[in-house]
MINU-330790 format. One record per atom (N, C-alpha, C, CB): x, y, z; residue in three letters. Coordinates in steps of 0.1 Angstrom, whole numbers, padded with zeros to 4 digits, always signed. Atoms other than C-alpha are relative to their C-alpha. Glycine has a CB too. Layout:
! MINU-330790
XYZala...
***
This chain:
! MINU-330790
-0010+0007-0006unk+0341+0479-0182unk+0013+0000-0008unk-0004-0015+0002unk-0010+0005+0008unk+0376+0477-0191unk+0010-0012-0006unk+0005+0005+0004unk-0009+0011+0003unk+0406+0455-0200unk+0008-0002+0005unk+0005+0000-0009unk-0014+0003-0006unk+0431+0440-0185unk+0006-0007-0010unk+0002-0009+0013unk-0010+0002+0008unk+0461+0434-0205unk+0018-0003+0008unk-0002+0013-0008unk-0011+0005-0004unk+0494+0414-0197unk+0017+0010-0003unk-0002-0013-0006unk-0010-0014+0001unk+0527+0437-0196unk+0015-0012+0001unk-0003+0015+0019unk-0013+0011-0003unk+0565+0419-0198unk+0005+0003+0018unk+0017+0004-0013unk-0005+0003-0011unk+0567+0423-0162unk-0012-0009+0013unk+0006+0013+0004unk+0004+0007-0005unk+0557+0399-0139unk-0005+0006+0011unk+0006-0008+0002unk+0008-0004-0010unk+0530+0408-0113unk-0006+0013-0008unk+0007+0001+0016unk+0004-0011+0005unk+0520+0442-0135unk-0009-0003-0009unk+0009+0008-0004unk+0008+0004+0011unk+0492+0442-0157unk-0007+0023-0002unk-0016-0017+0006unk+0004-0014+0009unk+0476+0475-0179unk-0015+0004+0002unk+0003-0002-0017unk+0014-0002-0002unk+0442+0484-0173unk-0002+0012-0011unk-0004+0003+0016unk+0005-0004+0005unk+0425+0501-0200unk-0018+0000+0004unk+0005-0005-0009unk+0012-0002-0002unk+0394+0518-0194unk-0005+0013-0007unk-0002-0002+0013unk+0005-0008+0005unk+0368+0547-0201unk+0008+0010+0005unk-0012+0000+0001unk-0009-0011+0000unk+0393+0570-0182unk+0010+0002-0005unk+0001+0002+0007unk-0015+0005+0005unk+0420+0559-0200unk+0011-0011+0006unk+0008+0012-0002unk-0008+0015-0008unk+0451+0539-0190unk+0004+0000+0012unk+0014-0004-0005unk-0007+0004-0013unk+0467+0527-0157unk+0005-0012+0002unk-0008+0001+0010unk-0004+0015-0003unk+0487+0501-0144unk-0005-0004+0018unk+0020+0000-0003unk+0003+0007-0007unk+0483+0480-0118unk+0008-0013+0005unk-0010-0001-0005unk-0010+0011-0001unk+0497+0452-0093unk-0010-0010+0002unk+0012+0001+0013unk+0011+0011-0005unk+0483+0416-0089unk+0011-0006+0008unk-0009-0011-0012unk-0007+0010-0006unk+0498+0396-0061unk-0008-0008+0010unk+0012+0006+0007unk+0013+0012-0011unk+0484+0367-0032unk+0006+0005+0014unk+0002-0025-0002unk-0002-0006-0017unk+0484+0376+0000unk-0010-0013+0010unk-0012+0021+0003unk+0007+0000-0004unk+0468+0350+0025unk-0007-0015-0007unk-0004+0013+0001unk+0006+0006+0006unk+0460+0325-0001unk-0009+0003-0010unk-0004-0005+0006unk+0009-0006+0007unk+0439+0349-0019unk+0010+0008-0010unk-0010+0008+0008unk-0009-0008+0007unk+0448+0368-0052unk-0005+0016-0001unk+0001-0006-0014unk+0001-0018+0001unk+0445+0409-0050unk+0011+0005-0009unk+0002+0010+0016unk-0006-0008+0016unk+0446+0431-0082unk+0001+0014+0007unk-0014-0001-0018unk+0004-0013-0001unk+0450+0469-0075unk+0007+0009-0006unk+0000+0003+0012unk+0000-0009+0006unk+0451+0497-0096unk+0010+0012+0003unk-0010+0002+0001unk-0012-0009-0010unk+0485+0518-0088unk-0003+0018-0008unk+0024-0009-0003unk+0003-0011+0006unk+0480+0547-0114unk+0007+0001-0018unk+0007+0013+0010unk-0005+0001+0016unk+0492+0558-0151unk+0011+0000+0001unk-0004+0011-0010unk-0015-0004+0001unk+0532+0558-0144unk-0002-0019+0002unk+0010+0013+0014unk-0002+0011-0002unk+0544+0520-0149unk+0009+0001+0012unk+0003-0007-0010unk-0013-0003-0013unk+0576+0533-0124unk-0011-0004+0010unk+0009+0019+0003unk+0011+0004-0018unk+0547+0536-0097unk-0003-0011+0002unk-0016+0006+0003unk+0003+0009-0003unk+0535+0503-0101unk+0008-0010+0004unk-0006-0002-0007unk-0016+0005-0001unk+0573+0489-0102unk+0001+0001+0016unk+0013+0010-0009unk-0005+0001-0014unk+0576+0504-0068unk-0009-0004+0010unk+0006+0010+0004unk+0014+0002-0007unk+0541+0497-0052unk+0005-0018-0003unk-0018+0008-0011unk-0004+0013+0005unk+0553+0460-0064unk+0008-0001+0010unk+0006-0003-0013unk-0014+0007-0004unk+0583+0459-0047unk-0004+0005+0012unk+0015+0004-0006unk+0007-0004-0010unk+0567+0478-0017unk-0008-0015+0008unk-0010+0011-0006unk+0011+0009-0002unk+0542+0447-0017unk+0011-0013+0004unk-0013-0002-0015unk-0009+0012+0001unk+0572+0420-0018unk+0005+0002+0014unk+0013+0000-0012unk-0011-0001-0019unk+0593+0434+0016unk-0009-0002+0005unk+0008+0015+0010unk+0010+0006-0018unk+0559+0431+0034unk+0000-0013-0001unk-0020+0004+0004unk+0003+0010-0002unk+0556+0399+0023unk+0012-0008+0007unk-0005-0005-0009unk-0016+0008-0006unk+0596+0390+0034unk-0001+0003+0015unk+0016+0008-0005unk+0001-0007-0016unk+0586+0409+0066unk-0010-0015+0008unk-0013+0022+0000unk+0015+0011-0002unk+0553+0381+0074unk-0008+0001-0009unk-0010+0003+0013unk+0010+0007+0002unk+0522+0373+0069unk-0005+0020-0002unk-0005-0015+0015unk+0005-0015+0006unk+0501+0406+0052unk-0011+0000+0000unk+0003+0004-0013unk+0010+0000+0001unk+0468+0411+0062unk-0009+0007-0012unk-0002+0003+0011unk+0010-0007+0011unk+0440+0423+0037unk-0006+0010+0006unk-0012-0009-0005unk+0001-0010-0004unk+0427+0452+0040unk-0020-0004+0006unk+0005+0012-0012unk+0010+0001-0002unk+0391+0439+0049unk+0000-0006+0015unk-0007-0006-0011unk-0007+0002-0012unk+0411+0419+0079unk+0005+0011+0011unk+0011-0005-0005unk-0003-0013-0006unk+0425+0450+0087unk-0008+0009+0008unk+0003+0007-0009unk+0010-0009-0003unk+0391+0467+0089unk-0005-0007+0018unk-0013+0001-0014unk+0008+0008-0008unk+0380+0442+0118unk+0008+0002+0013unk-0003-0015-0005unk-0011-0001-0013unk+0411+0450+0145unk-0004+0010+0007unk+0015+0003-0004unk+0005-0011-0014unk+0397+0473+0175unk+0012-0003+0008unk-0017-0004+0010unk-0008-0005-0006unk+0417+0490+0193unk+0005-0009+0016unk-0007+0014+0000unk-0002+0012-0015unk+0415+0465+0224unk+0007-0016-0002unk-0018-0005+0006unk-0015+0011+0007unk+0433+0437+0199unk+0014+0004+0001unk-0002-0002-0016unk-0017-0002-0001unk+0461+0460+0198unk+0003+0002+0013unk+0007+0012-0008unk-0002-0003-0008unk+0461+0467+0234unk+0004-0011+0002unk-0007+0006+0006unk-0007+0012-0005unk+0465+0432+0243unk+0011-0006-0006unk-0009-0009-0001unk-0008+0005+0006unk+0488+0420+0216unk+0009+0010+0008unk-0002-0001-0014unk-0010-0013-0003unk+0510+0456+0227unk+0005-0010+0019unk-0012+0021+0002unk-0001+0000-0014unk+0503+0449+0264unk+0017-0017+0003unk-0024-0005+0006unk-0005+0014+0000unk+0516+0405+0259unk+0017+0004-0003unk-0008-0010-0013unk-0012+0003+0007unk+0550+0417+0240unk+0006+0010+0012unk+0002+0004-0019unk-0003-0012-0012unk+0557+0446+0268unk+0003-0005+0010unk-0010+0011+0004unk-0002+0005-0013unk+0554+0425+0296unk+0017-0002+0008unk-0006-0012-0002unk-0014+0008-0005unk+0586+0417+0316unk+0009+0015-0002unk+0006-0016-0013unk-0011-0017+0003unk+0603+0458+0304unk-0006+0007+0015unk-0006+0015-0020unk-0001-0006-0008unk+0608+0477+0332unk-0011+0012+0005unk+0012+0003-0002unk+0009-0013+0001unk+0591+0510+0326unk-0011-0005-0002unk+0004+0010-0011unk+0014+0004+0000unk+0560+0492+0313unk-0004-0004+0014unk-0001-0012-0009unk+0005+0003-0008unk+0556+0475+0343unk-0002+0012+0011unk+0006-0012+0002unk-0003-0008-0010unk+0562+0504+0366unk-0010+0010-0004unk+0016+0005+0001unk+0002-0013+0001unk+0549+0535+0347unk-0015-0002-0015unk+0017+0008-0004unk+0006+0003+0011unk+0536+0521+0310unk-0010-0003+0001unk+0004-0007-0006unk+0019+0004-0001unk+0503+0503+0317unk-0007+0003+0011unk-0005-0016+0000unk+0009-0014-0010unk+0491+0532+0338unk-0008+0010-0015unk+0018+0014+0012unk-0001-0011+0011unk+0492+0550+0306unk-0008-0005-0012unk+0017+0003-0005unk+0009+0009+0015unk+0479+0520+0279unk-0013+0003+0005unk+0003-0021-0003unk+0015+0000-0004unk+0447+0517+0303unk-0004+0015+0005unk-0004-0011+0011unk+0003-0010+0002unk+0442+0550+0302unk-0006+0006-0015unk+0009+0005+0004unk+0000+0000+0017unk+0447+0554+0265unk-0012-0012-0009unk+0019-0007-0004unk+0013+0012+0005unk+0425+0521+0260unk-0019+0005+0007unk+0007-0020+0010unk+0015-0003-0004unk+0396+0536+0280unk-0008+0013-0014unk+0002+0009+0018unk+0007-0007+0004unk+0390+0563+0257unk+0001-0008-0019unk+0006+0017+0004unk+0002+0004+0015unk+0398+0543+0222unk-0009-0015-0002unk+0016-0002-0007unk+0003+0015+0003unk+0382+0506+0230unk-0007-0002-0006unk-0004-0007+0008unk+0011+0003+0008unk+0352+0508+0212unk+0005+0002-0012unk-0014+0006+0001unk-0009-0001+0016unk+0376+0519+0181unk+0001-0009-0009unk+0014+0003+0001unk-0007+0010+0003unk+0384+0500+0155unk+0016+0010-0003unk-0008-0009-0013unk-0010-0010+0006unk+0420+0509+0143unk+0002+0010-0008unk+0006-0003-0003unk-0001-0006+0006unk+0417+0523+0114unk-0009+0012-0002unk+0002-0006-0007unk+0011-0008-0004unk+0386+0542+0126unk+0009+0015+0006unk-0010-0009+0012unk-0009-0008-0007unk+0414+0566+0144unk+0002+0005-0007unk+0009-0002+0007unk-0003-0014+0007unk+0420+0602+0132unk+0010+0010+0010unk-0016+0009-0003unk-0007-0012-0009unk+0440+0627+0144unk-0011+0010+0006unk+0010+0008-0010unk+0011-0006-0005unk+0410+0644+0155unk-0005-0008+0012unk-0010+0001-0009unk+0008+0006-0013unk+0399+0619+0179unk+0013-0001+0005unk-0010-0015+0000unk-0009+0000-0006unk+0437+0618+0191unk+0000+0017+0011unk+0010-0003-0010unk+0004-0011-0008unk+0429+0658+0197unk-0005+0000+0007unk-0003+0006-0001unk+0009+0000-0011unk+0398+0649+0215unk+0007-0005+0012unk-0013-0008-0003unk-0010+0005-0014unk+0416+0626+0238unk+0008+0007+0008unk+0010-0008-0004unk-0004-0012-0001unk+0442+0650+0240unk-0010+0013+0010unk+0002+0003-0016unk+0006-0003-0008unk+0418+0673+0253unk-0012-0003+0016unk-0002+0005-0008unk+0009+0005-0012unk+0394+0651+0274unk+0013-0001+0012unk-0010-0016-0003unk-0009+0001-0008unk+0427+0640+0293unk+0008+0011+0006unk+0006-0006-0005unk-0006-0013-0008unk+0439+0676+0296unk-0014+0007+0012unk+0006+0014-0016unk+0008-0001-0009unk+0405+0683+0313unk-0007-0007+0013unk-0004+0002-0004unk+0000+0009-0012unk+0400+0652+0337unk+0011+0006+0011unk+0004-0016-0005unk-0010-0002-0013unk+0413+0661+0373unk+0006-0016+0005unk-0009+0008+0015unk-0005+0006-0009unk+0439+0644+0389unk-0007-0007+0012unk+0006+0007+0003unk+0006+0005-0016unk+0432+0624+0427unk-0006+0008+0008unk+0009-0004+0009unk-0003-0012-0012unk+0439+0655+0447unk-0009+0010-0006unk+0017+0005+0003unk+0001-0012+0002unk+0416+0673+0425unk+0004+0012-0012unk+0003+0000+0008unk-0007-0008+0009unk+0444+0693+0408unk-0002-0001-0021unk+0014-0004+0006unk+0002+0006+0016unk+0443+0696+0364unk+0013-0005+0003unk-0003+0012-0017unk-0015+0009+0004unk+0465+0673+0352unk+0008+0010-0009unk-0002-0017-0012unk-0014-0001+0003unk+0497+0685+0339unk+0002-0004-0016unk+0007-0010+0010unk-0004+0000+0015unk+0509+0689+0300unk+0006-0013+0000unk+0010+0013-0006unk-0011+0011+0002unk+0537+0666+0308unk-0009-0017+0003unk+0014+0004+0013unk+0010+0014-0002unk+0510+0637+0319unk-0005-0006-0008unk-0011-0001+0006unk+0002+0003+0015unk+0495+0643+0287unk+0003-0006-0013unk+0000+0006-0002unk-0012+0004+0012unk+0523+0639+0267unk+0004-0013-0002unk+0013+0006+0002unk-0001+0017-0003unk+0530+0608+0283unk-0007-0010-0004unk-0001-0003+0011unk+0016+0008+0006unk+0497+0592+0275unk+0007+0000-0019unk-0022+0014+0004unk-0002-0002+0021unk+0502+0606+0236unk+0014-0009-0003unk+0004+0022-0007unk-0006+0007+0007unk+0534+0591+0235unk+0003-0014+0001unk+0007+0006-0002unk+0006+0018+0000unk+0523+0555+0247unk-0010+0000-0011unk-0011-0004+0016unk+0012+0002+0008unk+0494+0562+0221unk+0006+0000-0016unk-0011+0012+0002unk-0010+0003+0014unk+0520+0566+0193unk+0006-0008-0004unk+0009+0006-0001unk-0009+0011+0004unk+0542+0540+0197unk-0008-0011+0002unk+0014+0000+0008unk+0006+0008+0003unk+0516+0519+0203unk-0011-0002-0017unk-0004-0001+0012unk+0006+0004+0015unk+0501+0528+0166unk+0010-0001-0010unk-0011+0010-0006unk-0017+0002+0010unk+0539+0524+0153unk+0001-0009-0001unk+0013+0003+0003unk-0005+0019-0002unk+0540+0487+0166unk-0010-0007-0010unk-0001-0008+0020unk+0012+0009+0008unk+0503+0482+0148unk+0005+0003-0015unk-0018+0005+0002unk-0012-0002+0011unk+0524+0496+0120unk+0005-0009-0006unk+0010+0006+0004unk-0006+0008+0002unk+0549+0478+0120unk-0002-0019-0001unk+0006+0005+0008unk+0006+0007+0004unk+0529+0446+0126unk-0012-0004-0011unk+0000+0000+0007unk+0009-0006+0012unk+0507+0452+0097unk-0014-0001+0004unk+0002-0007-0014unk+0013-0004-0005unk+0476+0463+0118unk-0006+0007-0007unk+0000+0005+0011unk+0004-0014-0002unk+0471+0496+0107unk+0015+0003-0016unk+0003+0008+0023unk-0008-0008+0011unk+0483+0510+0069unk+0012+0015+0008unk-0016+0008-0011unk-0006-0016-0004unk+0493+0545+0086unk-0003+0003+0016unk-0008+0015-0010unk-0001-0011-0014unk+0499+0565+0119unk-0010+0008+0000unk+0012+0010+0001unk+0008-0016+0002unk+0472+0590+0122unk+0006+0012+0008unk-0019-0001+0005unk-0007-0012-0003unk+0498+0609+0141unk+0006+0005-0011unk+0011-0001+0010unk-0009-0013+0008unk+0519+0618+0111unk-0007+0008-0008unk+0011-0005-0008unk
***
């Protein structure tokens, strides 16, 4: 086991161990205190700090074990609730979410890869149309980019660390 060791900056501490040094941030999130390990550059930990401060000016910051528990059918609804009342959604958009939600519901969020976006991607390019006909690239696209901006908003709401589009 190593050491933790106090540093003159507030929220940074030093970890000493058998691989040698690293720093590290401690801040509360939630009511709870989380320590994590940023790497051997104190700069990194400075900015991983200050990284950790805007989310908290932004809201409320889920934990990452919080995080793990959000399926893909939480963000559909939350997405679906704030969309309501826009034009295009109502007309064109939640043609496209419940579409998008049929193939991810059993997901959780962070379960999502860009690989199962491919699969999608492909199951949707091979489902026929009404009439029969394959669907259409551009139909596709459409779907993918309801499926984007809806993992931008879990993003932005702090659902979801990362995009697995980028």
């Amino acid at each position: 086991m190593g050491e933790y060791f106090k540093t003159h900056y507030p929220g940074i501490f030093k970890y000493v161990g058998k691989n040698g040094t690293a720093y590290g941030i401690s801040y509360r999130t939630g009511g709870k205190k989380h320590r994590e390990i940023i790497g051997p550059l104190l700069g990194e930990a400075q900015e991983k700090l200050a990284e950790k401060k805007a989310q908290g000016r932004k809201g409320p910051v889920l934990s990452a074990s919080e995080k793990r528990k959000i399926t893909f059918e939480n963000l559909k609804e939350k997405y679906c609730e704030l969309q309501k009342g826009e034009q295009f959604f109502e007309s064109s958009k939640k043609y496209f979410v419940n579409a998008v939600s049929e193939f991810f519901k059993e997901k959780r969020l962070f379960q999502i890869t860009p690989l199962d976006i491919e699969q999608f991607k492909k199951q949707r390019k091979g489902a026929p149309v009404r009439g029969g006909k394959i669907r259409s690239n551009v139909s596709v696209n459409r779907e993918l980019e309801v499926l984007r901006h809806m993992l931008n908003k879990a993003v932005e709401w702090g659902m979801l660390d990362e995009n697995p589009f980028t």
